[in-house]
TORNU-946078 format. One record per atom (N, C-alpha, C): residue in three letters; y, x, z. Coordinates in steps of 0.2 Angstrom, whole numbers, plus 5000, padded with zeros to 4 digits. Layout:
ALAYXZ/...
***
This chain:
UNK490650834925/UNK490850774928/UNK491550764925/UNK491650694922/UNK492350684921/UNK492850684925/UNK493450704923/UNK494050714928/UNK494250624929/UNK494650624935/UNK494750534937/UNK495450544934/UNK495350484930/UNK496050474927/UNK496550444930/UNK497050494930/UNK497850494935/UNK498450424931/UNK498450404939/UNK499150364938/UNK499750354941/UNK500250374938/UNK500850384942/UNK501050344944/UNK501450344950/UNK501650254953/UNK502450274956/UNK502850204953/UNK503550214955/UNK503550154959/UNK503950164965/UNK504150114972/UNK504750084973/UNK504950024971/UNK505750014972/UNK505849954976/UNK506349944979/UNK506649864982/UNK506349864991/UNK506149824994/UNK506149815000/UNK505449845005/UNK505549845008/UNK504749845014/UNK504249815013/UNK504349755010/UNK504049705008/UNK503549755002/UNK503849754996/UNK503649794989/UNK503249844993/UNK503849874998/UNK503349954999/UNK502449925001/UNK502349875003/UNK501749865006/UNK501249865000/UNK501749814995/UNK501249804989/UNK501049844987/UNK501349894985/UNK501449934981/UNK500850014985/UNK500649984991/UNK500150024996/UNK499550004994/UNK499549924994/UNK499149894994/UNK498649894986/UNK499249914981/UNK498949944974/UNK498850024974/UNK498850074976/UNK498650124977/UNK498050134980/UNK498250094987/UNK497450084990/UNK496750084986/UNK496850014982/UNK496149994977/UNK496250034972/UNK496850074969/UNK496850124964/UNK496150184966/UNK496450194973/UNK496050264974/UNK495350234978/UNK495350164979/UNK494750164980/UNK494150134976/UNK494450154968/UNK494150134962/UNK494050194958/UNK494350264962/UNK494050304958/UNK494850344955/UNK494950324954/UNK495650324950/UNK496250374956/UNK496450434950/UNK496850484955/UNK497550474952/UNK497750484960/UNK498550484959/UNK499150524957/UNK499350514952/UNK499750574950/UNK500550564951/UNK500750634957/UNK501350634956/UNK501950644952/UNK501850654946/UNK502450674943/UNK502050614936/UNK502650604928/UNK502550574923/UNK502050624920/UNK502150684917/UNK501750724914/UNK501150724913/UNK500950714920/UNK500150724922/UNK499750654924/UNK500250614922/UNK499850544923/UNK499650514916/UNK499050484917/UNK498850454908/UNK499050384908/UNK499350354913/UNK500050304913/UNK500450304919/UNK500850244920/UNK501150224924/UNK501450174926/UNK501350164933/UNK501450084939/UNK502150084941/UNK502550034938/UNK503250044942/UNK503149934945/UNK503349974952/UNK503449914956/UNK504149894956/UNK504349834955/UNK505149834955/UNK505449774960/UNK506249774960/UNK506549744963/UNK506849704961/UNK507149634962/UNK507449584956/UNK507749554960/UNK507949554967/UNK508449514970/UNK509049514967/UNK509449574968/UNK510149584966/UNK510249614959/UNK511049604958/UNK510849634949/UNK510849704950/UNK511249744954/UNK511149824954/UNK510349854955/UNK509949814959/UNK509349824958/UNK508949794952/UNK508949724949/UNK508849724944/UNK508949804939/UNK509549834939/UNK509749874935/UNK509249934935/UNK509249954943/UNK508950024945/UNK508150014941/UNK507849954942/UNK507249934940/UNK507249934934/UNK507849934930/UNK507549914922/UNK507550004921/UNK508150044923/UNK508150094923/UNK507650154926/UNK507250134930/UNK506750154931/UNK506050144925/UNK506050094923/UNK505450074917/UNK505650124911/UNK506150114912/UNK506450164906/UNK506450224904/UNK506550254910/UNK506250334913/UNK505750344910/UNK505150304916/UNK504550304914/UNK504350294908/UNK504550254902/UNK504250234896/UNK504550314891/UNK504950344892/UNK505250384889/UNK504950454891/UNK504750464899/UNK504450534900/UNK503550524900/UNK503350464901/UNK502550444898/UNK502450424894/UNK502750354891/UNK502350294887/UNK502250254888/UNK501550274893/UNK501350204895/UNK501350154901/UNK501850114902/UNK502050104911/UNK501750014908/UNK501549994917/UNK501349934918/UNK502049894923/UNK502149864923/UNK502649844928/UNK502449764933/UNK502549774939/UNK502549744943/UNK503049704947/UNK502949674952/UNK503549664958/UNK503949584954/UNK504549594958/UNK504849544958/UNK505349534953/UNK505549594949/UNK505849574940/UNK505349554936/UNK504649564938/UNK504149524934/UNK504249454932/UNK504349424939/UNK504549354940/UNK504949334938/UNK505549354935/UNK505949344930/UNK506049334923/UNK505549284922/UNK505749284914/UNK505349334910/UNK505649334905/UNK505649404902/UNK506149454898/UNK506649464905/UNK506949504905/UNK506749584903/UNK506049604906/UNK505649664906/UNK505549664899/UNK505249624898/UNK504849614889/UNK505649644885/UNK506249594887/UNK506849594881/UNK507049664880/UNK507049704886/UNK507249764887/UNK507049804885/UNK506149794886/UNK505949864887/UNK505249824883/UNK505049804876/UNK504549784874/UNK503749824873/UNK504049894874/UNK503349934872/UNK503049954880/UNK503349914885/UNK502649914892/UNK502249874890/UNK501749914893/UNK500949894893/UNK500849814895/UNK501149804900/UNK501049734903/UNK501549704911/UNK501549654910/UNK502149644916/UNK501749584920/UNK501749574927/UNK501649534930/UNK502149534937/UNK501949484941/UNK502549464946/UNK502349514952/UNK502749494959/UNK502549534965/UNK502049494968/UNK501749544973/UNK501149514976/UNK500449494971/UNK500449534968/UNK499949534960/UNK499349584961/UNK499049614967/UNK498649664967/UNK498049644959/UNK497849594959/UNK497149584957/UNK497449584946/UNK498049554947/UNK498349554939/UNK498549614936/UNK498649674941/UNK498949734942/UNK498249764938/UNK497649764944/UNK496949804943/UNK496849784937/UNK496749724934/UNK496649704927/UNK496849744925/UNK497649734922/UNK498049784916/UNK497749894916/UNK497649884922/UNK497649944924/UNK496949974920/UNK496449924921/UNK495649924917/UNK495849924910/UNK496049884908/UNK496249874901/UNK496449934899/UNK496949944898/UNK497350024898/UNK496950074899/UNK496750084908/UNK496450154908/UNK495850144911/UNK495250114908/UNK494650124907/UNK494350194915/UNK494050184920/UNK493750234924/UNK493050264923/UNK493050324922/UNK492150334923/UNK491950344931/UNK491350284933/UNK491150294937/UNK490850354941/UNK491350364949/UNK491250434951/UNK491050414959/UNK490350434962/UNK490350404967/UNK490750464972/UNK490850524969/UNK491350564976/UNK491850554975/UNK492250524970/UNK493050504970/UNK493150424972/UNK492650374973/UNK492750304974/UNK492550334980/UNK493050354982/UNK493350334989/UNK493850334995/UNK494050294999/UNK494550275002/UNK494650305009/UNK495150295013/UNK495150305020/UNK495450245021/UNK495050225028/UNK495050145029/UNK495750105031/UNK496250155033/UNK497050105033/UNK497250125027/UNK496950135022/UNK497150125014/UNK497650185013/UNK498050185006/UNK498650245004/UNK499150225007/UNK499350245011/UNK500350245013/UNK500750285009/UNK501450245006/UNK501950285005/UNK502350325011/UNK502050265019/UNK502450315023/UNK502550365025/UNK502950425029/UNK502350455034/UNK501850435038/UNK501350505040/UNK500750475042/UNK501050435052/UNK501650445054/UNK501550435057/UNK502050355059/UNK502050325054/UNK502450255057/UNK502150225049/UNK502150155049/UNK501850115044/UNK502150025045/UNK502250015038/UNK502349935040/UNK501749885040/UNK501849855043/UNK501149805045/UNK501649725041/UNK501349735034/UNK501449645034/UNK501149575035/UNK501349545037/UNK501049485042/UNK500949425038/UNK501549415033/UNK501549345027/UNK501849365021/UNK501749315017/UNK501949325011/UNK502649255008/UNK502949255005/UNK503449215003/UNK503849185010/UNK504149115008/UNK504549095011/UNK504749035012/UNK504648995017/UNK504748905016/UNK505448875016/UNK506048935016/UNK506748925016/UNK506848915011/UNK507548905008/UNK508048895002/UNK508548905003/UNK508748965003/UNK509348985005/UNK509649004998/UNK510148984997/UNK510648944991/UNK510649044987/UNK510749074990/UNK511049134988/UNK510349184988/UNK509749144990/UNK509049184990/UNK508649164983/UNK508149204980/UNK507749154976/UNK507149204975/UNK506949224984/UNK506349264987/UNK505949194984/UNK505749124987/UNK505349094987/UNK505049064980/UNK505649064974/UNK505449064966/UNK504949144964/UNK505049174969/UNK504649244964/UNK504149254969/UNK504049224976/UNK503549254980/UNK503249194983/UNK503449144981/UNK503349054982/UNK503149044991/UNK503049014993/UNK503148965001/UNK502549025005/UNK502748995008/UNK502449045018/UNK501849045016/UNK501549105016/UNK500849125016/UNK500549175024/UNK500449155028/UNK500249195033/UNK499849215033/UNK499349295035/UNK499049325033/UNK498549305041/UNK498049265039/UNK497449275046/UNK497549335052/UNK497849335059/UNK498049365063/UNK497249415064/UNK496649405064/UNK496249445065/UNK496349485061/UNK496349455053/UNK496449525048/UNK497149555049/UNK497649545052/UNK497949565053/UNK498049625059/UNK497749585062/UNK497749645072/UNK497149695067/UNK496749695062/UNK495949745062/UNK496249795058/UNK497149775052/UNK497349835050/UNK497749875054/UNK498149845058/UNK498449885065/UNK498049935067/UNK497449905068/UNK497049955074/UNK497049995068/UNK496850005062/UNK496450045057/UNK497050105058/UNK497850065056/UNK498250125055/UNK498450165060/UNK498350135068/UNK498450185074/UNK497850225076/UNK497350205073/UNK496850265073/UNK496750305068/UNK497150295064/UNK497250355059/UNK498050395060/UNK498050385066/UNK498750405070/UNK499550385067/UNK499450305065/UNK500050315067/UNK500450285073/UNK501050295074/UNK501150285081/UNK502050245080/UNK502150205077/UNK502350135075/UNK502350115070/UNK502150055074/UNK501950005066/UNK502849955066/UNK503049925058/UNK503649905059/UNK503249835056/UNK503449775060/UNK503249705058/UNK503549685053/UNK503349675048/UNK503849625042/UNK503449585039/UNK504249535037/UNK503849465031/UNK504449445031/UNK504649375028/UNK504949355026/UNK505349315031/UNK504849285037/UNK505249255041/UNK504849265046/UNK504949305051/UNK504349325057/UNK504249275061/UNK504749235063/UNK504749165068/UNK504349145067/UNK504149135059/UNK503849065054/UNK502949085056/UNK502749135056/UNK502149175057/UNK501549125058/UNK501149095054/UNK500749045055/UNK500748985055/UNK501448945053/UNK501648885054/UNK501148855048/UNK501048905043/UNK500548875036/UNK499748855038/UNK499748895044/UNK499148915046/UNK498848845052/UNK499248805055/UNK499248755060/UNK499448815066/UNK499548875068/UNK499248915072/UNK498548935074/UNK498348915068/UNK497348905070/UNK497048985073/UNK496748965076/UNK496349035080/UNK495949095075/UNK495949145076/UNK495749205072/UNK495349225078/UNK495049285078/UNK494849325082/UNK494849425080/UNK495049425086/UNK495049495085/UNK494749545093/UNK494249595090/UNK493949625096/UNK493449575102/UNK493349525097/UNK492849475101/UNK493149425105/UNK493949415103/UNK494349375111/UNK494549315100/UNK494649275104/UNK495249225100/UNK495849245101/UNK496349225096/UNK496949235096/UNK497249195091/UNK497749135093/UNK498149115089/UNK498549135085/UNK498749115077/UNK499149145072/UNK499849105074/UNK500249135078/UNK500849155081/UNK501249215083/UNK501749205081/UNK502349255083/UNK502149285089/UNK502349245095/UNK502149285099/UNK501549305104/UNK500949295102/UNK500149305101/UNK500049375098/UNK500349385090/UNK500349415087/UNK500649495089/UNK501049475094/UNK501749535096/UNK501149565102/UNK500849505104/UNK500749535113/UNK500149585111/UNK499749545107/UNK498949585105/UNK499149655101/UNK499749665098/UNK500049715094/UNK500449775098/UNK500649745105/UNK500849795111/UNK500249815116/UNK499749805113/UNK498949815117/UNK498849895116/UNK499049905109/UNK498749965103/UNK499150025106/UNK499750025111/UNK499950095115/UNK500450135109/UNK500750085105/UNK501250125100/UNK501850085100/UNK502350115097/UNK502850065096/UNK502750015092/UNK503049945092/UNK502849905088/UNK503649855087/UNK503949855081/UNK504649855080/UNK504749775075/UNK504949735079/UNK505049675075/UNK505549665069/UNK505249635061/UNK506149645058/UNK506049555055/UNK506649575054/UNK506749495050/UNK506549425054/UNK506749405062/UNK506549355066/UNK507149315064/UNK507049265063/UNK507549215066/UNK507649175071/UNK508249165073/UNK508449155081/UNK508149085083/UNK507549065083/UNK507549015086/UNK507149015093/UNK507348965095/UNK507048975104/UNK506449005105/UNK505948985102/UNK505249015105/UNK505149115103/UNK505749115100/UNK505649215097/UNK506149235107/UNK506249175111/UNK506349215119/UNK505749245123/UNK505149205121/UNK504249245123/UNK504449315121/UNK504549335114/UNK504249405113/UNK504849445117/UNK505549405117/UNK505949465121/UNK505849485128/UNK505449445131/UNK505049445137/UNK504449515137/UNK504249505132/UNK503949555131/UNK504149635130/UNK504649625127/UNK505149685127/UNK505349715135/UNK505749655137/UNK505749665143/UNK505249695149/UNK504649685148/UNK504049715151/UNK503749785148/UNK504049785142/UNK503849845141/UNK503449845135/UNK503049805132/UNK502449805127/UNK502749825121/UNK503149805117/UNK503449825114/UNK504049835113/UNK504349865108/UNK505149895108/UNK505649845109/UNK506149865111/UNK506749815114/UNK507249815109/UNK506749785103/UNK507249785096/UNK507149735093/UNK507649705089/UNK507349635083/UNK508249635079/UNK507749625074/UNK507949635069/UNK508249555065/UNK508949515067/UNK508949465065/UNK509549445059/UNK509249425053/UNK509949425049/UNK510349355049/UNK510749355055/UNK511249315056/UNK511749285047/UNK511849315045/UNK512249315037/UNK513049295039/UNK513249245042/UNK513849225043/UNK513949205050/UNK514249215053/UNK514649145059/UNK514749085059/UNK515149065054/UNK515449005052/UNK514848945049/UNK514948895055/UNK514448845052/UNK514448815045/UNK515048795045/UNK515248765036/UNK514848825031/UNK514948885032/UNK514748925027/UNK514048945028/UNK513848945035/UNK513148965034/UNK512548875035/UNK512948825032/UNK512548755031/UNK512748755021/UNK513348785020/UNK513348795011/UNK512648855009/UNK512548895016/UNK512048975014/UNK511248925015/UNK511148875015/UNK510748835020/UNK510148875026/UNK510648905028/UNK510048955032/UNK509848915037/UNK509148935040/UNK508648895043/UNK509248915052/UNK509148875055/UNK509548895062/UNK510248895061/UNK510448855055/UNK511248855055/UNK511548845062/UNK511348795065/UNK511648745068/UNK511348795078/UNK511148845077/UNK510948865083/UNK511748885086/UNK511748895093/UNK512048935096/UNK512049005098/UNK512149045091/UNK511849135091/UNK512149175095/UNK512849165098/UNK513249185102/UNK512749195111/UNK512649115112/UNK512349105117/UNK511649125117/UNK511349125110/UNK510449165111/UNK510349245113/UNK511149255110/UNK511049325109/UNK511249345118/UNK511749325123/UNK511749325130/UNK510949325134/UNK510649295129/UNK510149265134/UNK509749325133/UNK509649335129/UNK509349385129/UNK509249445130/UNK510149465132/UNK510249515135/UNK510049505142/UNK510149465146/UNK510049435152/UNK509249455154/UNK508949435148/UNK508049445149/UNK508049505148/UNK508149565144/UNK508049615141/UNK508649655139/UNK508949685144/UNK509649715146/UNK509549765142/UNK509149815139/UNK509049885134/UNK508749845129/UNK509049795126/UNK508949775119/UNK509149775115/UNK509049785108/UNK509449835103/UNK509449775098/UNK510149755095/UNK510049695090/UNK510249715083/UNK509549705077/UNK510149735071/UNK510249655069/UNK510649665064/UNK510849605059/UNK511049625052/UNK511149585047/UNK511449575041/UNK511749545039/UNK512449525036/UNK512949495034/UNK513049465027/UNK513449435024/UNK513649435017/UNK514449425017/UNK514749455015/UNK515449455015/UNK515649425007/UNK516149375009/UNK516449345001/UNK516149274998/UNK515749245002/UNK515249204999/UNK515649124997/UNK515449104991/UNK515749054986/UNK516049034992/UNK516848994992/UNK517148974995/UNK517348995003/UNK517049035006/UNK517249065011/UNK518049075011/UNK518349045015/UNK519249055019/UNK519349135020/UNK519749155022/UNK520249205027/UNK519949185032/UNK520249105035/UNK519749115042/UNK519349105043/UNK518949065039/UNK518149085042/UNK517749165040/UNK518049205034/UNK517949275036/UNK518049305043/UNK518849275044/UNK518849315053/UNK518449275058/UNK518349225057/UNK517849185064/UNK517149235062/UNK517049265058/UNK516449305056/UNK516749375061/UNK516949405058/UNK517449435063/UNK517349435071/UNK517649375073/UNK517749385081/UNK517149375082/UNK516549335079/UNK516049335081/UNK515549415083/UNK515849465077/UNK515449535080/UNK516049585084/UNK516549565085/UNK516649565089/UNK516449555098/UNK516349495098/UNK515949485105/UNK515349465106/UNK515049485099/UNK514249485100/UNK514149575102/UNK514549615098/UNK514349685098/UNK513549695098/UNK513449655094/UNK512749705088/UNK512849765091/UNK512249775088/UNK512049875087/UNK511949915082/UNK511649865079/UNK511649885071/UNK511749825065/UNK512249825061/UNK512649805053/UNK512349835052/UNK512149775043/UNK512349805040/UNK512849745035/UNK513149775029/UNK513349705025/UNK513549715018/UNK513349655016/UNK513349665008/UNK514149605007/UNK514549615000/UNK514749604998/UNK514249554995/UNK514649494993/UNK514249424988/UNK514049454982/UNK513449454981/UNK513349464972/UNK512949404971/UNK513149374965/UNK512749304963/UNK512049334958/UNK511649294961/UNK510749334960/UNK510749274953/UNK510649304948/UNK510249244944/UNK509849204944/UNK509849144946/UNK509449084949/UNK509549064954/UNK509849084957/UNK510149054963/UNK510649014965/UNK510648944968/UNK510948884967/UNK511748904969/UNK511848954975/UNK512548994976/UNK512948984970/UNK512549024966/UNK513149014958/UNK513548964956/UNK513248904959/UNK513348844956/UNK514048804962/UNK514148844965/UNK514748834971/UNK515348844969/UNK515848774973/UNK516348814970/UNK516648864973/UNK517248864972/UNK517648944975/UNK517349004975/UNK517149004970/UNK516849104969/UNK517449154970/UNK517449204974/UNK518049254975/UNK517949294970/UNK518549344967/UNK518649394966/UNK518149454970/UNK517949504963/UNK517349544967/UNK517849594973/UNK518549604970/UNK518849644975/UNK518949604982/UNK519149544980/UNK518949504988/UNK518149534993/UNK517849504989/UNK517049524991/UNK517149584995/UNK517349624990/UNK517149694991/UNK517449714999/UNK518349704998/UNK518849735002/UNK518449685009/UNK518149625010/UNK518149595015/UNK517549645018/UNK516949665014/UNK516349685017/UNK516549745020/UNK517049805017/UNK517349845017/UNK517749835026/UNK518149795027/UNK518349785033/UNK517849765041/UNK517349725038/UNK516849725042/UNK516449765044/UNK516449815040/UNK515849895042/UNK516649925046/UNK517149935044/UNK517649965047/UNK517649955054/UNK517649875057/UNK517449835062/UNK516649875066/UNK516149855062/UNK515749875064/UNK515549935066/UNK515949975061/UNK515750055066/UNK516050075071/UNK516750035074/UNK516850035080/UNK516550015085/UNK516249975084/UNK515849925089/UNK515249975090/UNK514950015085/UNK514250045086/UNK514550125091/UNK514950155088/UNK515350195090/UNK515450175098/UNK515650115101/UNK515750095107/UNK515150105111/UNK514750065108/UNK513850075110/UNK513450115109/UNK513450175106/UNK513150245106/UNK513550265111/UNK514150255113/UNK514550305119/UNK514150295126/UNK513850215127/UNK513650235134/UNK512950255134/UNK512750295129/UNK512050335132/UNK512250405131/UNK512550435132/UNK512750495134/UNK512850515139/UNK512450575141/UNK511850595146/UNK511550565148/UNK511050515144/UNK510550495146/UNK510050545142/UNK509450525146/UNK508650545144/UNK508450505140/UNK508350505132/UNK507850445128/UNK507250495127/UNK506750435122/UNK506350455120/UNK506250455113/UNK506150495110/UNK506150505102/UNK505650525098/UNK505450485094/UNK505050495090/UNK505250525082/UNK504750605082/UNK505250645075/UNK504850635071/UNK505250645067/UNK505150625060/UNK505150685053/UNK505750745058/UNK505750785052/UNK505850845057/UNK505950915053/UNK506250955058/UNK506351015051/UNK506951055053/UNK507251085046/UNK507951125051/UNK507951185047/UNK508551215051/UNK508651235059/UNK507851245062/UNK507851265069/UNK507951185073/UNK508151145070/UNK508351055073/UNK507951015070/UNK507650945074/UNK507150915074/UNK507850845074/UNK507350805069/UNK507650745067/UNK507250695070/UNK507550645073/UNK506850575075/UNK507350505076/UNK507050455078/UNK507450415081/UNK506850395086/UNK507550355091/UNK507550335094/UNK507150245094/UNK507250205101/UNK506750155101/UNK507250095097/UNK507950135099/UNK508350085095/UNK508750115085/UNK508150135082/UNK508250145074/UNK507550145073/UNK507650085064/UNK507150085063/UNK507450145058/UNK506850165053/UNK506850205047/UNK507150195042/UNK507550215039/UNK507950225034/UNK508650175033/UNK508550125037/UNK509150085039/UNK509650095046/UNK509450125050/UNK509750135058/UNK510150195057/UNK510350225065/UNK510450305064/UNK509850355065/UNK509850395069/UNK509550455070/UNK509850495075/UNK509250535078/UNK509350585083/UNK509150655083/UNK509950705081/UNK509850765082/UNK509650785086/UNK509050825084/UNK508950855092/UNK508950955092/UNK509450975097/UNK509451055095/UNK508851075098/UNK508551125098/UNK508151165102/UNK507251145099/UNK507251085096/UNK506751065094/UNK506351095086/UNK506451155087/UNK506251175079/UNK505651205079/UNK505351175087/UNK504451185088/UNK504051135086/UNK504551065086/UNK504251025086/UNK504051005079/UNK503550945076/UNK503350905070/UNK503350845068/UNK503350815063/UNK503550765062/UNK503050715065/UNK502950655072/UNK502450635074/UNK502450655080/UNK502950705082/UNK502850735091/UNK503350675095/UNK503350675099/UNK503450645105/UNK504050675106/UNK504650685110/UNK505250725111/UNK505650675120/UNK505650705121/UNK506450685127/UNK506650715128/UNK507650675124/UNK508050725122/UNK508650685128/UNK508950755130/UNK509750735131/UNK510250715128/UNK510750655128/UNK511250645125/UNK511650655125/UNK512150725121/UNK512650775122/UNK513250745119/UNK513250685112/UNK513850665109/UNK513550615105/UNK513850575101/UNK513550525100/UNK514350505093/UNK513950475088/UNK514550445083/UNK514350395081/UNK514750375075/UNK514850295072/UNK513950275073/UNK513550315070/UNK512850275069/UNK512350325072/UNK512450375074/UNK511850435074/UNK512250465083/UNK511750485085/UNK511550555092/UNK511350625090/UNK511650655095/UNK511350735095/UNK511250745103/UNK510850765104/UNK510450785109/UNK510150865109/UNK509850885115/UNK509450945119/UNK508750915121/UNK508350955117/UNK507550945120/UNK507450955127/UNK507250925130/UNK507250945138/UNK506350915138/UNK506150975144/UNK505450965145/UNK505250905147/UNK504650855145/UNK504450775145/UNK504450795154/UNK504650725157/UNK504550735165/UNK504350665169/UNK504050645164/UNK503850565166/UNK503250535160/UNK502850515161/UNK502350495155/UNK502650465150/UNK502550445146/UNK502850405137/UNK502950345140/UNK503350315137/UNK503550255139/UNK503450235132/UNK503150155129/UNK503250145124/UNK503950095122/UNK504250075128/UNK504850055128/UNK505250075132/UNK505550145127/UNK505850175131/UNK506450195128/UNK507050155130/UNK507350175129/UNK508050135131/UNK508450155137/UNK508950145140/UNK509550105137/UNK509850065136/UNK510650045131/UNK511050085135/
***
């Protein structure tokens, strides 16, 4: 029998990518075709990439570059695809280049290049497909692109207008991935509010019932499944107060994930961002009001084309009395193609820089403040790692790789995917340290105290 020929696969850029990039491994291996982790041993290679910003632009070209130096032969995907032929100028002896969200153009090049012998005991899959995650948390994406135009974005030139993914098919990979244990799904897409607007809201079915393609339809039937289920990227518009509701009772986590970007209306009507004109001070009260143990992250841009001294600080006072939970913030870099460029008053990058630089100074105080009131309390942690006699996890309020973490001593029984209730002993700018104390109440799936 012939061996299955191996393809190595590189991963870069957002949550988003990482899906795709699941979702071409998936049909990789369920076409037969083995996955090889290192360059050597692969008879070519898949690099997914990122093209938002230029230092990602860089890391992406620099990646193909790797690749095409320790293989040969690399295909390229993702969102630098989209661009031109920046790929081609740089790097001409890749096999082939295509945009992101390209499963079907991807498998093409893929045929062309490395040809498979049919194997009926290798063409086969496991039904929630390949994860780059662990096995025990996964991302669930809901849509694809984006119907916004935000001056300093140009997600919707590379990944084009709001594609909502049919809510049935969506609820039947959920089930797939908690029955293959994992035990939080993280919601993402480009705008979670938006979830079906493309769709009319039109009815799906899943498990025999109807359900509407809505945000908050989609959240209720997602906290059915008995795992954590973590919202990102909502934007603050009224009707995302149903899923807080939901939080509140428990169904899912007491967390959402909203990029505010600015305070200032003048600057976030030149950002054209959708809900300029809300009042996010006032949505954010209300919500604590509904859902008191709710955890809020955000993202910011510091330095953006004409921005003032004072409207930076009215940025300012505003995380000041909003007291977020979790920042994060970029300094302004101008994306090529996008209309921001074209504004006046471009800062100095030291401005950029020094401003964003002040705001996380800001914000680690603020977070610092609010890790302080959970000490001595009981959380619930979900681990992740465990090394050195100490078990790593977070909590209901850290997503993966962006939030903090929970040290936890005494846990070096535990594994990555256990369940934990820890004491809080100390707490710092982003992260907790805790003591394993024996579970003395059933799991909670929204558990977790402010």
């Amino acid at each position: 029998m012939a061996a299955a020929p191996k393809v190595g696969f590189v991963s870069l850029g957002c949550p988003k990518a990482l899906v795709d990039s699941e979702g071409i491994l998936t049909r990789l291996r369920a076409e037969g075709y083995a996955i090889s982790p290192s360059y050597d041993g692969a008879d070519l290679v898949v690099v997914n990439t990122c093209g938002f910003i230029e230092s990602a632009i860089q890391e992406s070209l620099d990646a193909i570059g790797e690749a095409l130096e320790e293989n040969g032969r690399v295909i390229v995907t993702g969102c630098l695809g989209a661009k031109g032929d920046v790929v081609r100028r740089t790097h001409p002896k890749v096999l082939a280049v295509t945009g992101p969200h390209a499963l079907e153009e991807v498998m093409m090049a893929v045929h062309e290049h490395l040809p498979k012998p049919h194997d009926p005991f290798s063409d086969l899959v496991p039904p929630q497909g390949i994860k780059l995650t662990p096995r025990h948390y996964a991302y669930l994406k809901i849509s694809e692109g984006c119907n916004h135009r935000c001056t300093f974005c140009i997600i919707p030139s590379l990944r084009g207008d709001l594609a909502s993914r049919p809510i049935g098919e969506v609820m039947r990979e959920a089930e797939s991935l908690v029955n293959a244990g994992v035990k939080e799904l993280l919601v993402i897409s480009q705008d979670t509010s938006a979830y079906g607007v493309d769709l009319k809201y039109g009815t799906g079915f899943w498990g025999g019932r109807p359900l509407k393609a809505r945000m908050g339809d989609l959240a209720t039937a997602l906290g059915e499944l008995g795992v954590w289920v973590r919202l990102h990227y909502v934007y603050p518009y009224p009707h995302v107060d149903e899923v807080i509701t939901l939080m509140a009772d428990g169904k899912i986590l007491p967390y959402i994930d909203v990029p505010f970007q600015h305070a200032s209306r003048r600057i976030l009507k030149l950002m054209k961002r959708p809900a300029s004109g809300e009042d996010n001070l006032g949505r954010i009260r209300a919500w604590r009001r509904i859902c008191p143990d709710i955890t809020i992250r955000s993202t910011f841009i510091a330095g953006f084309p004409g921005e003032t001294e004072v409207e930076f600080q009215e940025l300012l006072d505003f995380l000041e009395e909003a007291e977020l939970d979790r920042v994060g913030c970029f300094a302004y870099s101008p994306v090529p193609g996008a209309s921001a460029n074209e504004l006046p008053g471009a800062l100095p990058s030291e401005v950029r820089e020094e401003r964003r630089a002040r705001l996380m100074r800001l914000q680690e105080k603020i977070s610092s403040r609010r890790l302080k009131r959970k000490l001595g309390k009981t959380i619930e942690v979900l681990v992740d790692e465990t090394k050195g006699g100490r078990a790593v996890g977070r909590s209901a309020a850290d997503a993966p790789e962006i939030d903090g973490v929970v040290h936890i001593e005494g846990g070096s029984k535990l594994k990555p995917g256990d369940w934990a209730q820890v004491k809080i002993l100390s707490s710092h700018a982003h992260d907790l340290r805790g003591r394993l104390v024996p579970e003395t109440s059933k799991r909670r799936v929204a558990a977790e105290a402010s």
